[in-house]
C-alpha positions as CSV (number, residue, x, y, z in Angstrom):
1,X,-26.0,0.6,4.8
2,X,-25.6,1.1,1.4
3,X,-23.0,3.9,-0.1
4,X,-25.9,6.2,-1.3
5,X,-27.3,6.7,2.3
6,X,-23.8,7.3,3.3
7,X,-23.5,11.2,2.5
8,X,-26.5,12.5,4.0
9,X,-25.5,10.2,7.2
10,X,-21.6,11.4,7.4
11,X,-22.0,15.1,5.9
12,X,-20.8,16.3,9.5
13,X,-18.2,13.7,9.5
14,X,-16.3,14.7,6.4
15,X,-15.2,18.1,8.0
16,X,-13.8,16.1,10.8
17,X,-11.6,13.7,8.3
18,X,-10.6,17.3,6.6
19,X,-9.3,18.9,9.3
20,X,-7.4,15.7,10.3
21,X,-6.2,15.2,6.4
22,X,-5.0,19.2,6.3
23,X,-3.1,18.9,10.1
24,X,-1.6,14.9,9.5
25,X,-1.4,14.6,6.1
26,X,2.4,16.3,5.4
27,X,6.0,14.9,5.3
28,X,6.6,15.9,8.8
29,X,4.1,13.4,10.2
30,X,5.4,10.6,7.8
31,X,8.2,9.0,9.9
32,X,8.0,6.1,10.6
33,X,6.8,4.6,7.6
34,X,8.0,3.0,4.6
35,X,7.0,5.9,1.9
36,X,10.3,7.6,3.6
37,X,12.3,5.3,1.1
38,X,10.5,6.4,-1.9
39,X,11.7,10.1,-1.8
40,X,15.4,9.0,-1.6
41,X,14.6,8.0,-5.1
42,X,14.1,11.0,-8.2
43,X,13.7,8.1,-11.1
44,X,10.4,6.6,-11.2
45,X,11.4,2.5,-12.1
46,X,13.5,2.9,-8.9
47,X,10.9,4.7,-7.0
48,X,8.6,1.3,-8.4
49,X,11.1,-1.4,-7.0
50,X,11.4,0.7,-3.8
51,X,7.8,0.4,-3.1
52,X,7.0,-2.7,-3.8
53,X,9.9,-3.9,-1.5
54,X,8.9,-1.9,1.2
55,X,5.3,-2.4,1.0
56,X,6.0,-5.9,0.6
57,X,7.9,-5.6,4.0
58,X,5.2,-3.7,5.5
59,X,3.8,-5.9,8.3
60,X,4.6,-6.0,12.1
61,X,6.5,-3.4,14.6
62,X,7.3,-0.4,12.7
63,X,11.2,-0.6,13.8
64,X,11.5,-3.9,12.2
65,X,10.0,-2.5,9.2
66,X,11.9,0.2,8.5
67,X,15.2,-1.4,9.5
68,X,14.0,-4.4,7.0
69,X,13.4,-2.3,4.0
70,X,16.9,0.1,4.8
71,X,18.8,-3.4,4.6
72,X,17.6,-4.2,1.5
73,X,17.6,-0.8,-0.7
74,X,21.4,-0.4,0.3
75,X,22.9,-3.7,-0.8
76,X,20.5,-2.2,-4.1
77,X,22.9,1.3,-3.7
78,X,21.4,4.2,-5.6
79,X,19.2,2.5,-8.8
80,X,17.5,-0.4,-7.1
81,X,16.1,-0.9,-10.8
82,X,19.5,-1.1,-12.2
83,X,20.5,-3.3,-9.9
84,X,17.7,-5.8,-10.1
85,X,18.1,-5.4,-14.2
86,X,22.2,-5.6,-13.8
87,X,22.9,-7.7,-11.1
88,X,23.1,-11.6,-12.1
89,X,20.5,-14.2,-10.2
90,X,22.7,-15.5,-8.2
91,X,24.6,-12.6,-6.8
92,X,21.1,-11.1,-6.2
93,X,20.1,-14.3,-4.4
94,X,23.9,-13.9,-2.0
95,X,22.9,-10.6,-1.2
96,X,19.8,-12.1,0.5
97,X,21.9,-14.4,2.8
98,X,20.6,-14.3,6.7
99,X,18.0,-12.1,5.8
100,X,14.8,-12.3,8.1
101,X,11.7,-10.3,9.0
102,X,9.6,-12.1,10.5
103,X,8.1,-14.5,9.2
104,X,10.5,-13.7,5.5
105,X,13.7,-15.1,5.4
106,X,16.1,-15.1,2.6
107,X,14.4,-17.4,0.6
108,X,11.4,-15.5,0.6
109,X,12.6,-12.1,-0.2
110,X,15.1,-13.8,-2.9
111,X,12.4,-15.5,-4.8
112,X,10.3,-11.6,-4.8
113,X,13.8,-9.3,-5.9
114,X,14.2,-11.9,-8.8
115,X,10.0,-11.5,-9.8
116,X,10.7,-8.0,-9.8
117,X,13.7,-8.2,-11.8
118,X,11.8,-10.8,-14.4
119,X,8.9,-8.4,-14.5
120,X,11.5,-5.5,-15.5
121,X,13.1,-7.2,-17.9
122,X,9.4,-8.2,-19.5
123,X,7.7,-4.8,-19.4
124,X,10.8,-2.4,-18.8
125,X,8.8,-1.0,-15.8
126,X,6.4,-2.5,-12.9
127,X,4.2,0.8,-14.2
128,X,4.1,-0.9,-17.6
129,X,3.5,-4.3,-16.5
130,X,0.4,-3.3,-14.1
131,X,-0.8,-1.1,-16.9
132,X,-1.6,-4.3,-19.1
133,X,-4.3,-5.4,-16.6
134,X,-6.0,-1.8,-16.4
135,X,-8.8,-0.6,-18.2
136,X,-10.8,2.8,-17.1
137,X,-14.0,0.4,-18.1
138,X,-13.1,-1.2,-14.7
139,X,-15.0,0.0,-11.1
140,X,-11.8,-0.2,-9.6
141,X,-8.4,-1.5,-9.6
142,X,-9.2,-4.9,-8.4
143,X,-9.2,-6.5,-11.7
144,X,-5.7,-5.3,-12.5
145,X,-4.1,-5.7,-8.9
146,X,-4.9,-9.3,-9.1
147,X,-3.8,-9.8,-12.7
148,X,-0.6,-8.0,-11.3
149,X,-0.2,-9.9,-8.2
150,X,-0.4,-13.4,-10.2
151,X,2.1,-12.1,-12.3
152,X,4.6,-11.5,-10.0
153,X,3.9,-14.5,-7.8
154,X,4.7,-16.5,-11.1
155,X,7.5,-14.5,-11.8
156,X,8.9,-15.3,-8.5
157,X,8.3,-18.8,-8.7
158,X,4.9,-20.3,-7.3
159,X,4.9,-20.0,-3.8
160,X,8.4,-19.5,-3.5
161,X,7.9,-15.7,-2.3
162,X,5.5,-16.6,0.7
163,X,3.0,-14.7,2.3
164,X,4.8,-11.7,0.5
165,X,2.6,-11.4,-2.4
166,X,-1.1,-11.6,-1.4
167,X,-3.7,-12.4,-4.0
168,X,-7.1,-10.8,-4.3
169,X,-8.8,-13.8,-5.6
170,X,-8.5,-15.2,-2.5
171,X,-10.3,-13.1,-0.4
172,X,-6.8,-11.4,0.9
173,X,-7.2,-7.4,1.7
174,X,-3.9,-7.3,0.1
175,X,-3.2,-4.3,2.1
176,X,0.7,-4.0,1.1
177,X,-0.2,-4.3,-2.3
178,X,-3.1,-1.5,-1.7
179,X,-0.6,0.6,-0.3
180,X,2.3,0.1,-3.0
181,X,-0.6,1.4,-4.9
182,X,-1.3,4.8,-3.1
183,X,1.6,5.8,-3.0
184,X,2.3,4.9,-6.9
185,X,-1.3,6.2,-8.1
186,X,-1.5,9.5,-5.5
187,X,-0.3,12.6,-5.7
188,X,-0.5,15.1,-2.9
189,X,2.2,16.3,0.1
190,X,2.8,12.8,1.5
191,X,1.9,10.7,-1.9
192,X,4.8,10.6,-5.1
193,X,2.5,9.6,-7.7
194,X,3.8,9.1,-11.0
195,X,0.8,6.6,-12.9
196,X,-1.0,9.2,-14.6
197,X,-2.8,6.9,-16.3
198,X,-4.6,5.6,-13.4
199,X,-6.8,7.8,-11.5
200,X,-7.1,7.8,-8.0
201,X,-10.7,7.1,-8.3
202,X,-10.0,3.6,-8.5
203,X,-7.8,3.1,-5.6
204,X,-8.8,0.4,-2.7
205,X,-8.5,1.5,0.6
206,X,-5.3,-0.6,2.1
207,X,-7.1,-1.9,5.0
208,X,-5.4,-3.1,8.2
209,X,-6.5,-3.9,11.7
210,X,-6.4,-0.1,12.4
211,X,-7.9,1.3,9.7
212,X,-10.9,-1.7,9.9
213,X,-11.7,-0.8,13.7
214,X,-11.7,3.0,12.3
215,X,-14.1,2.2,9.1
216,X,-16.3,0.0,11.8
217,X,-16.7,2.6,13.9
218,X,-17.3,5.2,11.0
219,X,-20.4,2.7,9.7
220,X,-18.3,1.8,6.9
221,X,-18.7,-2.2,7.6
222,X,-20.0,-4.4,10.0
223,X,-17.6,-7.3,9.2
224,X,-15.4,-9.0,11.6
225,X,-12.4,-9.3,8.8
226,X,-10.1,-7.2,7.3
227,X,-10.8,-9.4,4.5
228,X,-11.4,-8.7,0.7
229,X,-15.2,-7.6,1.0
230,X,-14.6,-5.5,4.2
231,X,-11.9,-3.1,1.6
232,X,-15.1,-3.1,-0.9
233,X,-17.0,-1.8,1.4
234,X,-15.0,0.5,3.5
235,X,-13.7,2.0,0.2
236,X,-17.3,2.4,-0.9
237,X,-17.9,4.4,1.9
238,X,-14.7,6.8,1.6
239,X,-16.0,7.1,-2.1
240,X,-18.9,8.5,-0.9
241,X,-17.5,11.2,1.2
242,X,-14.5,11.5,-1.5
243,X,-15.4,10.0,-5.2
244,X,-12.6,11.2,-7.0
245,X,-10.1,9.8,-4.2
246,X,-11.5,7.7,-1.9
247,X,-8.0,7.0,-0.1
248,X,-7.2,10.4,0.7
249,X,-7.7,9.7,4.3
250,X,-6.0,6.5,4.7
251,X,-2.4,8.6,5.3
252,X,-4.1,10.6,7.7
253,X,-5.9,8.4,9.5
254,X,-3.2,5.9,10.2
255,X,-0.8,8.4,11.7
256,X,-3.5,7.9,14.8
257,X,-1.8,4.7,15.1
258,X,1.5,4.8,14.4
259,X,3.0,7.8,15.4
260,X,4.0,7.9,19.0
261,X,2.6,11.4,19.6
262,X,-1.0,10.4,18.3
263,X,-1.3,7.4,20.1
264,X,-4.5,7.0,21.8
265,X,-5.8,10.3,20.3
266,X,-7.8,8.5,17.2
267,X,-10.0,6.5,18.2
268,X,-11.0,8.8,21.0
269,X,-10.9,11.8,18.9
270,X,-13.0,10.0,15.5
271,X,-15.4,8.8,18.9
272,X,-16.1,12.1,20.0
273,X,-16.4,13.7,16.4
274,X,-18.1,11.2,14.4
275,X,-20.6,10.6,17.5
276,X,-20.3,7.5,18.2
């Protein structure tokens, strides 16, 4: 299926994703979820450097996450960008001590606060360094998300932040790094914003487990992956239903699956209403 026989197919199908954007997609329905941290945050550099840690952090039980992220932005206190800026390697790399999530331990998380820090120091803002790989010429962001993503694995030492920072050249989703990027690029109820100078035309869907077996069942893709080529596609599909912001349903959508009152509810209720 190709994205120009998607419209006529989904018409119906984009009322449905509507009425489920309008009733989920608020700040009432966005605990638990790492956004939360950005709005303890009114500067943008620190709303930044709290989204890429949290997104960063932004893989397995929802608890963990959100516990993982908390510990971090407080030993940062109230300008996580002055701090990273400020706060001298080593003491930065102390504060890490005993840290683990998962498969991240203090190493790992070390080696990413002190790319950030190096990026900041470079550009004066994450906005500005992911800005130099941009151009409007581009389909989408993928060419300046993996510029961005090599920067700040070199900035954090090669390797040395893990499976932290995914690269799109390698066929990851990079779904964390997708996400950093809603929440920078959009601007709605649930979404800061603050790039203006990226539209949210360009965005890639940040594409999970979840949100795959959703797009498969929507007619999005037929791939067994959540890999690189499944977001291309699924995000082609959105785009036809939504061109000028083809992740406007991603917030929505997830809450299906994360939020304990809307458990079970999604997949029956996109079954039933997308017919399938």
């Amino acid at each position: 299926m190709t994205p120009k026989e998607i419209p006529e197919k989904l018409q119906p199908d984009r009322k449905v994703l509507d009425r489920l954007y309008y009733r989920y997609n608020r700040r009432a329905y966005v605990h638990p979820d790492p956004l939360e941290f950005l709005y303890h945050y009114t500067g943008q550099r620190d709303r930044e450097v709290a989204g890429v840690v949290a997104s960063c952090l932004a893989y397995g039980r929802v608890e963990q996450i959100l516990k993982s992220v908390s510990r971090v932005l407080d030993f940062m206190g109230e300008t996580p960008c002055s701090y990273l800026v400020c706060t001298p390697r080593g003491e930065i790399v102390v504060s890490c001590r005993r840290f683990i999530h998962r498969f991240a331990n203090e190493e790992h998380l070390a080696a990413l606060l002190l790319g950030i820090k190096q990026l900041l120091q470079s550009y004066g803002s994450i906005y500005e360094c992911f800005l130099e790989g941009f151009s409007p010429s581009h389909e989408n962001i993928l060419p300046a998300l993996n510029r961005f993503a090599k920067k700040l694995i070199n900035a954090s030492g090669q390797g040395a932040a893990g499976h932290l920072i995914s690269l799109p050249e390698k066929g990851s989703a990079c779904k964390r790094l997708n996400l950093f990027l809603r929440w920078m690029i959009r601007r709605d109820r649930v979404d800061p914003g603050g790039w203006e100078a990226i539209p949210a035309s360009k965005l890639l869907i940040p594409l999970d487990v979840h949100m795959h077996r959703m797009a498969q069942g929507l007619g999005f893709t037929s791939r067994k992956q959540a890999n690189l080529p499944a977001v291309l596609e699924v995000t082609a599909g959105f785009r036809a239903l939504a061109p000028e912001d083809p992740v406007k349903y991603d917030f929505a959508l997830t809450r299906l699956g994360i939020r304990k009152n809307t458990k079970g509810e999604g997949t029956i209720r996109i079954s039933r209403a997308m017919k399938i």
